[in-house]
C-alpha positions in Angstrom: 63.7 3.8 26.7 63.0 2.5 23.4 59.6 4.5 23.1 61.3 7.7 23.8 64.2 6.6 21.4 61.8 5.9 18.4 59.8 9.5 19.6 62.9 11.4 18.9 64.2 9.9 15.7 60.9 10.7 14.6 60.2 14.0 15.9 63.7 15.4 15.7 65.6 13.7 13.5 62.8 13.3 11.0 63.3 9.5 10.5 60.1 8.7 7.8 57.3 6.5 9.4 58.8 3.6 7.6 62.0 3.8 9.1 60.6 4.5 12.6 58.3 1.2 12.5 61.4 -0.9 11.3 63.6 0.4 14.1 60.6 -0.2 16.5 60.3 -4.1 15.5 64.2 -4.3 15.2 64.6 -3.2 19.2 61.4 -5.2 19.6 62.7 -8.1 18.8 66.3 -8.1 20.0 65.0 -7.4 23.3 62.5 -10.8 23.3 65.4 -12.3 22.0 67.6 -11.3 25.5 64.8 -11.5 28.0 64.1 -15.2 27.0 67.7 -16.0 27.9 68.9 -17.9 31.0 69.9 -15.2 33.6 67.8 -12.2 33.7 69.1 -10.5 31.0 67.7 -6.7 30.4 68.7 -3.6 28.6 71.3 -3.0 31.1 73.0 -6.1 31.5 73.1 -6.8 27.9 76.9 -7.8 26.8 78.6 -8.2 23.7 78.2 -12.0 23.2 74.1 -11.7 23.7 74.3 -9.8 20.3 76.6 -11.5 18.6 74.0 -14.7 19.8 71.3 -12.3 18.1 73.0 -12.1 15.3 73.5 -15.7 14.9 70.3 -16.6 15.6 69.3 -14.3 12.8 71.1 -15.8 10.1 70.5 -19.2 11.1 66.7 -18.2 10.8 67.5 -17.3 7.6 68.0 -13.7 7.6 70.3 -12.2 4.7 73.5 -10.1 5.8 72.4 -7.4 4.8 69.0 -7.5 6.9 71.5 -8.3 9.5 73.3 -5.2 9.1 70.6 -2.8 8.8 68.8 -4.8 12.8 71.9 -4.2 13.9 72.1 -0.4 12.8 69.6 0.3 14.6 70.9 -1.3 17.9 73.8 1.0 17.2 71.7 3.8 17.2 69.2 2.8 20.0 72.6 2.6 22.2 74.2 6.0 21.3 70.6 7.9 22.1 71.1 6.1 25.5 74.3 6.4 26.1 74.1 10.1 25.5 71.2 10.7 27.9 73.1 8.5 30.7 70.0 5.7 30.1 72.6 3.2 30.3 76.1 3.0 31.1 77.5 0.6 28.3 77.3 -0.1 24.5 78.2 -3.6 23.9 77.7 -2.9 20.1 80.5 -0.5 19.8 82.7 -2.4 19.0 81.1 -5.1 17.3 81.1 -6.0 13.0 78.1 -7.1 11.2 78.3 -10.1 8.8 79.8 -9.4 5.5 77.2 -8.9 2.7 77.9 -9.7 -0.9 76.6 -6.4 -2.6 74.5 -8.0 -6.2 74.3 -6.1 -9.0 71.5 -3.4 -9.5 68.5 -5.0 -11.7 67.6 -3.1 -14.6 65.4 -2.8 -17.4 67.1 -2.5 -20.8 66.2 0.8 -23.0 65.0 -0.8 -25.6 62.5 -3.0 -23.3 61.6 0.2 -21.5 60.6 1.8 -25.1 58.6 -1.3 -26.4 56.7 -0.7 -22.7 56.0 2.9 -23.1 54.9 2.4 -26.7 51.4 4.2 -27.1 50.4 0.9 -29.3 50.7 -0.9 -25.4 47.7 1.2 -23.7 44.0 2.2 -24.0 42.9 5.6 -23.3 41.2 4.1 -20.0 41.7 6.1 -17.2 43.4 2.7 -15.1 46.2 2.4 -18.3 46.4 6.0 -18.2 47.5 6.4 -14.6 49.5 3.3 -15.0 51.8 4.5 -18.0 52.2 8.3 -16.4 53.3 5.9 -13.0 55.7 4.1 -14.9 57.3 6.7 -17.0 57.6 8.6 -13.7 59.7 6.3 -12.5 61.7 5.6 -15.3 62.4 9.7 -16.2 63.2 10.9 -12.7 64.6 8.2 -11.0 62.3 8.8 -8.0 61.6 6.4 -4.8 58.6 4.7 -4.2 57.5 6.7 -1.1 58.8 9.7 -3.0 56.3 9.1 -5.8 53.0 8.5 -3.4 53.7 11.8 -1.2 53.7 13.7 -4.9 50.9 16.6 -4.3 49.5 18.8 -7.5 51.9 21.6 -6.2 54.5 19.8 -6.7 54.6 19.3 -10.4 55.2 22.5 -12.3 54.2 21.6 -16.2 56.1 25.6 -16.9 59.2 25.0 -15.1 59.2 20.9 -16.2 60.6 20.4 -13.1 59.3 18.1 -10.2 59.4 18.9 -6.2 59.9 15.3 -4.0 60.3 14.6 -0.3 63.4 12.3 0.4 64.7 10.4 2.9 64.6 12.3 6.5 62.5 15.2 4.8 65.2 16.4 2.7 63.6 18.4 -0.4 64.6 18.0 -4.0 63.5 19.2 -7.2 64.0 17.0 -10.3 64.6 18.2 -14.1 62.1 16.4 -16.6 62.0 16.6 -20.2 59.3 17.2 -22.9 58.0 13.6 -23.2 56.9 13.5 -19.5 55.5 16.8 -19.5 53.0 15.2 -22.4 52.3 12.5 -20.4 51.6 14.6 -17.4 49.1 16.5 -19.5 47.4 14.0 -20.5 47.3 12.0 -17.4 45.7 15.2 -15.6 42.7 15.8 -18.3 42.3 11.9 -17.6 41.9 12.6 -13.9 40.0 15.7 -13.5 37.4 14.3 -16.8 37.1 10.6 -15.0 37.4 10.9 -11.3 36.4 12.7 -8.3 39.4 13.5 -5.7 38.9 13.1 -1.9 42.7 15.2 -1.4 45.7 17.0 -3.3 47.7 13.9 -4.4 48.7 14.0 -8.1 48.5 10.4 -8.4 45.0 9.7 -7.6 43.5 5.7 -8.2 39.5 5.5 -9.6 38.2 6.1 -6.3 39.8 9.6 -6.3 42.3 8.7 -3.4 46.0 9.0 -3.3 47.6 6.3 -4.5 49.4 3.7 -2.0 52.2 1.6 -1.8 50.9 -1.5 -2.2 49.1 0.1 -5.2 52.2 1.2 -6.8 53.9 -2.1 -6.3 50.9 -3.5 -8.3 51.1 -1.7 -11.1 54.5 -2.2 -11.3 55.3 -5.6 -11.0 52.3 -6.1 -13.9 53.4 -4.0 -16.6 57.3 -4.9 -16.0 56.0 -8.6 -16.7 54.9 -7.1 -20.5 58.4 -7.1 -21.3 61.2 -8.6 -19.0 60.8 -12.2 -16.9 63.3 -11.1 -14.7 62.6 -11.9 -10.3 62.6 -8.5 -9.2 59.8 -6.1 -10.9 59.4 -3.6 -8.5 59.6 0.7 -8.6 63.2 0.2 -7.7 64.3 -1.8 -10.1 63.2 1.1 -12.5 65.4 3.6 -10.2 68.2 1.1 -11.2 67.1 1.7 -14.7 66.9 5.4 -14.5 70.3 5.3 -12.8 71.9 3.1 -15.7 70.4 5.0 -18.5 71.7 7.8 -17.5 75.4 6.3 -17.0 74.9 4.5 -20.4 73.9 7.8 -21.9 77.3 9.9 -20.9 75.6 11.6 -17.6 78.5 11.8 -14.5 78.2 10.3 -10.5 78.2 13.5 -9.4 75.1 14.7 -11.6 73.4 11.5 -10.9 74.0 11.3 -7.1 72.1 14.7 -7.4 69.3 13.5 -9.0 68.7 10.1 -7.0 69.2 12.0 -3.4 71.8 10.2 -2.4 74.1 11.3 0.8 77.0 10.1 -1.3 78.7 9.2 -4.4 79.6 5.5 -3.4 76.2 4.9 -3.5 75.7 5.9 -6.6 78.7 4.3 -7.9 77.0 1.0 -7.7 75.5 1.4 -10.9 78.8 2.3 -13.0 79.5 -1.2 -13.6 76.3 -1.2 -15.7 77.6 1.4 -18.6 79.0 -1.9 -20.6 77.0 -0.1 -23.3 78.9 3.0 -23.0 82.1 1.2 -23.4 81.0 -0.4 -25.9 80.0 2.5 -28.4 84.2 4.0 -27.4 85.5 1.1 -28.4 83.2 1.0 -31.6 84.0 4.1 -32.4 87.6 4.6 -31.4 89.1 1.6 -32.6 90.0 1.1 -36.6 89.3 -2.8 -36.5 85.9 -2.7 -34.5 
């Protein structure tokens, strides 16, 4: 059952390889958890109190809500795919609620840190600081996802058009507005490439063996040049989606624009970053009240 579950949120709902291995080890480990129980326990006698058990078990082991929540999403899912194709005859998550997760604050880079980063005075012309700085000002100017940034092929950047064609979550296309200053950077970034290395495939983002870039990579390069300029925890490409997100916001954009641009399924999500326009609240009051 759970094999032919994962096969068709990958093959027909177009769940991304990421997704589909995290459902996999979700369902694989609930179900160790139940078959080690007193009593037999298997898919089809599993009841309401074994997952709330789970659940339990989880956070005692030190599992965050919202890690919780997202196991137990998949359960939900896993169930209904069943349930549908008379697998089993009972969903004993139906009517269960996850823990409650306190939501943090998105972690951002501040402009002016961003700008001291990006300063040309920061980098040699080496080809390794060259792909790092077009990496990070990638991030920070469209606001795109880690996995998003990787899959990037040579067709999908068009220099004329300044616009940039990504892959989302469940294969859902976008194409992404980007200014002048990228478009440099992307010029200069590709007489780098093709000058300095010799590519094994299409990807845009090629390291100095000439393959595509990968995650692990990415995260790398990241997490090193944020620590130039912030000593915050989290230095990772999301935190400079956050940062895209809030410059934008800071810089009079709307949700609805920005929800656009980020691929998200809804506004709410991209509410989350609102509280982070202090700045912008700041420059009304500045500028509206006589006493400021």
């Amino acid at each position: 059952m759970v094999r032919r579950f994962l096969e068709y949120i990958k093959l027909e709902r177009g769940y991304s390889p990421n997704t589909v291995t995290s459902y996999g080890d979700d369902l694989e480990g609930f179900e160790k958890f139940f078959t080690e129980l007193e009593g037999g326990v298997t898919w089809q006698t599993v009841d309401s109190d074994v997952v709330r058990m789970w659940m339990e078990k989880l956070m005692e082991s030190g599992y965050t809500a919202s890690s919780v929540n997202r196991k137990l999403s998949a359960l939900r899912s896993f169930y209904k795919f069943a349930l549908k194709r008379n697998l089993l005859s009972k969903d004993p998550v139906h009517m269960l609620t996850g823990p409650k997760k306190h939501k943090p604050l998105p972690v951002y880079v501040k402009e002016k840190d961003m700008d001291a980063l990006l300063d040309d005075a920061m980098w040699t012309d080496g080809y390794e600081d060259v792909l790092e700085r077009t990496i990070i000002t990638t991030f920070y100017e469209t606001g795109i996802r880690l996995a998003e940034l990787i899959g990037i092929d040579d067709s999908d950047v068009r220099l004329e058009q300044r616009e940039l064609r990504v892959l989302g979550k469940r294969n859902k296309e976008r194409v992404i507005p980007f200014g002048e200053s990228l478009e440099e950077t992307f010029n200069t970034y590709i007489q780098a490439r093709d000058s300095e290395v010799t590519r094994t495939d299409s990807a845009f983002f090629s390291n100095t063996k000439g393959r595509r870039v990968s995650r692990g990579q990415v995260m790398t390069m990241v997490r090193r040049q944020l620590s130039r300029v912030t000593t915050q925890k989290k230095r990772s490409p999301h935190v400079l989606r956050h940062t895209f997100a809030t410059a934008m916001l800071n810089n009079d954009a709307n949700i609805e624009s920005l929800k656009k641009l980020l691929g998200h399924e809804s506004v709410a999500t991209t509410a989350r970053y609102a509280h982070t326009t202090f700045e912008q609240l700041k420059r009304v009051y500045k500028n509206a009240h006589p006493r400021a």
